[in-house]
C-alpha positions as CSV (number, residue, x, y, z in Angstrom):
1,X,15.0,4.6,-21.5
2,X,17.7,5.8,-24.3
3,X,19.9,8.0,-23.2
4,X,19.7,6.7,-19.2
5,X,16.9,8.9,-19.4
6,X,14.2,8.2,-15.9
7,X,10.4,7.0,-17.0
8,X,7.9,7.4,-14.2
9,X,6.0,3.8,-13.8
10,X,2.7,3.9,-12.3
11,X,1.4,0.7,-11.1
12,X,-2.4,1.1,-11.2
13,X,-3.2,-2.0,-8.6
14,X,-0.7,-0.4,-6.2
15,X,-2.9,3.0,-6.0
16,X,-6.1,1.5,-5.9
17,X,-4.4,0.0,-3.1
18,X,-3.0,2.6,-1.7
19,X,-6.8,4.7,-2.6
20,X,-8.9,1.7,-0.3
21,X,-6.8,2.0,2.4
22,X,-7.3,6.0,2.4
23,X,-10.5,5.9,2.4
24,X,-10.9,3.1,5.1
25,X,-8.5,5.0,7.5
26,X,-10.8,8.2,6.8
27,X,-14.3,6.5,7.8
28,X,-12.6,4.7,10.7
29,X,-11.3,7.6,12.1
30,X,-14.0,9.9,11.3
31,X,-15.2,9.8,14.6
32,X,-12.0,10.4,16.0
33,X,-11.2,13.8,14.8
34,X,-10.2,15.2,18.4
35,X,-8.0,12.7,19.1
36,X,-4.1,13.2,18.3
37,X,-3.3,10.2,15.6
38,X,0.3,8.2,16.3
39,X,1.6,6.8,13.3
40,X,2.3,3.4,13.4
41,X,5.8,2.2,12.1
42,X,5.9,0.3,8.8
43,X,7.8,-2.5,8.4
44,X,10.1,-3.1,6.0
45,X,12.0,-6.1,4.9
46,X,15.9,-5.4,2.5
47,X,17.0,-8.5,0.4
48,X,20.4,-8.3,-0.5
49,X,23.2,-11.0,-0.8
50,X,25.4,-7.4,0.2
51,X,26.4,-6.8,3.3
52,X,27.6,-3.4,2.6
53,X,23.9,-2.6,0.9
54,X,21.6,-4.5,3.4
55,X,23.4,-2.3,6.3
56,X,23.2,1.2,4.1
57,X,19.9,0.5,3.4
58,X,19.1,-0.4,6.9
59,X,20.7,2.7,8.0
60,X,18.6,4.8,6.2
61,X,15.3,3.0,6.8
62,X,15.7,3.2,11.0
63,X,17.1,6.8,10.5
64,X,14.0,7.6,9.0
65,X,11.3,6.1,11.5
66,X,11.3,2.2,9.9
67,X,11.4,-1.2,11.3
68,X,13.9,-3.4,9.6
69,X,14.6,-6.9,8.6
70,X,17.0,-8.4,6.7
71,X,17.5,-11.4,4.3
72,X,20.4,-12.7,2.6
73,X,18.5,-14.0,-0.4
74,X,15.3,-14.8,-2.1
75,X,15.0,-18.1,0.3
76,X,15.9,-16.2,3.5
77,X,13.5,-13.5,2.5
78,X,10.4,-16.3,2.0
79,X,11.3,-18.2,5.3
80,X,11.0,-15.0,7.4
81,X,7.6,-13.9,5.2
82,X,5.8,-17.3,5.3
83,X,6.9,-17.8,9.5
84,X,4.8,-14.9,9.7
85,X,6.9,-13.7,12.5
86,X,7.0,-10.7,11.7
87,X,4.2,-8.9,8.9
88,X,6.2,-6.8,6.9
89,X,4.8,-3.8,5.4
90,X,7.0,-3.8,2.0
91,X,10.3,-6.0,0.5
92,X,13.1,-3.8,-1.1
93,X,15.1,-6.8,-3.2
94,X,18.2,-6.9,-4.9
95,X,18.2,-8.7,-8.4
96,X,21.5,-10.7,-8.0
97,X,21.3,-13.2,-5.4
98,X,22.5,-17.0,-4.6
99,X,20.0,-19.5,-4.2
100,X,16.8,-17.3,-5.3
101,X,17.5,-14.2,-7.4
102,X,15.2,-11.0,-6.8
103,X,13.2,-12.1,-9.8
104,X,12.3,-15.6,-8.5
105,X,11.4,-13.8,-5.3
106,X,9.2,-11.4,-6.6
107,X,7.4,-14.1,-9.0
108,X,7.1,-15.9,-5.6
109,X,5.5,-13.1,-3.6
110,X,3.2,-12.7,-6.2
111,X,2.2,-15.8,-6.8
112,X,1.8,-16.3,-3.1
113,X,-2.1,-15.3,-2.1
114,X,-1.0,-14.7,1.6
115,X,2.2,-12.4,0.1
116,X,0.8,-11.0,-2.9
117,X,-0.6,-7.9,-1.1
118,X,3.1,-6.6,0.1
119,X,4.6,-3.8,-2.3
120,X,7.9,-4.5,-3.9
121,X,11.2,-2.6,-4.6
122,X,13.9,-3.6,-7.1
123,X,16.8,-2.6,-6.0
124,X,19.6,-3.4,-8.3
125,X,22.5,-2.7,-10.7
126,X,21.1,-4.3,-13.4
127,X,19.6,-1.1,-15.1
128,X,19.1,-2.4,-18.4
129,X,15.5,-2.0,-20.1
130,X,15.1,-5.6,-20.7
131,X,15.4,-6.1,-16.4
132,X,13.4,-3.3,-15.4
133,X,10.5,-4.6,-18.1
134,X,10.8,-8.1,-16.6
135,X,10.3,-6.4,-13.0
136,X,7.4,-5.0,-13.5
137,X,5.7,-7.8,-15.5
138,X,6.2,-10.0,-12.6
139,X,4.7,-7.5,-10.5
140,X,7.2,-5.4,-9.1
141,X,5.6,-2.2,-7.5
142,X,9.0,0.1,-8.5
143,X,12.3,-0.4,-9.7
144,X,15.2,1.6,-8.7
145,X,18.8,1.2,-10.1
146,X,21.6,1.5,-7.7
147,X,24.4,3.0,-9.8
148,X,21.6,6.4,-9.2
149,X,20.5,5.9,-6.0
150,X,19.6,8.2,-4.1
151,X,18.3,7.7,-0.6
152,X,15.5,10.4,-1.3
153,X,14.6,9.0,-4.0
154,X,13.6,5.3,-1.9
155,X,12.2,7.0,0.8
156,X,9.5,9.1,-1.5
157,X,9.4,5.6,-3.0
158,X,8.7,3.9,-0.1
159,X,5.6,6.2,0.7
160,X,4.0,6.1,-2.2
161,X,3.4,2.6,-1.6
162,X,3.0,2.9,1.6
């Protein structure tokens, strides 16, 4: 906003997503009570043409109980969701990319029935207001700038999507 000052962004589909999966795990495990619960680990798949920020990131994501994958680009990051290899939980993509930026991605992921369901990061130096609207009008679940970040920031992020 002016000033660099922080606006909060709620994404209404996100927690009536977030809300439906509450309140299935509650009446499936109702009759469970007694039994100990072992949270599963969430998968999470980095976008970044970076080196140096896919391997930060990574750090920080296994450090705090995460599965990781990388992708070099938008492209990379399609391949490895549509193979279906592995079912990633969430994507946390940079903006600035070869081949397909973060915004091409995103558009694809949500455009994509099978993909469309995965929350989605920005992650990018491109803080201007223009960017961050364009985000989330293609669907982007948060945006976080990375001239701020701030790994606590992502991680409370990252589980309010989750």
């Amino acid at each position: 906003l002016e000033q660099d000052r922080v606006a909060v962004v709620i994404n209404p589909e996100a927690l009536m997503r977030r809300y439906a999966r509450n309140e299935l795990g509650l009446r499936s495990s109702a009759a469970r009570v007694a039994a100990p619960v072992r949270a599963e680990r969430r998968t999470i798949l980095i976008v970044d043409d970076s080196v140096t920020t896919r391997t930060l990131e990574k750090s920080i994501l296994e450090t705090n109980g995460f599965n990781v994958v990388l992708a070099v680009d938008g492209v990379d990051a399609l391949n490895q969701l549509r193979s279906a290899t592995v079912l990633v939980d969430l994507v946390v993509a940079d903006v600035e990319m070869p081949r397909m930026d973060g915004f091409q991605l995103l558009a694809a992921l949500k455009g994509d029935r099978q993909l469309a369901r995965i929350p989605v990061i920005m992650m990018t130096s491109r803080a201007a207001q223009d960017d961050v609207q364009r985000g989330m009008e293609l669907g982007a679940d948060a945006y976080l700038v990375k001239q701020t970040f701030d790994q606590r920031e992502l991680l409370t992020t990252i589980g309010q999507l989750l």
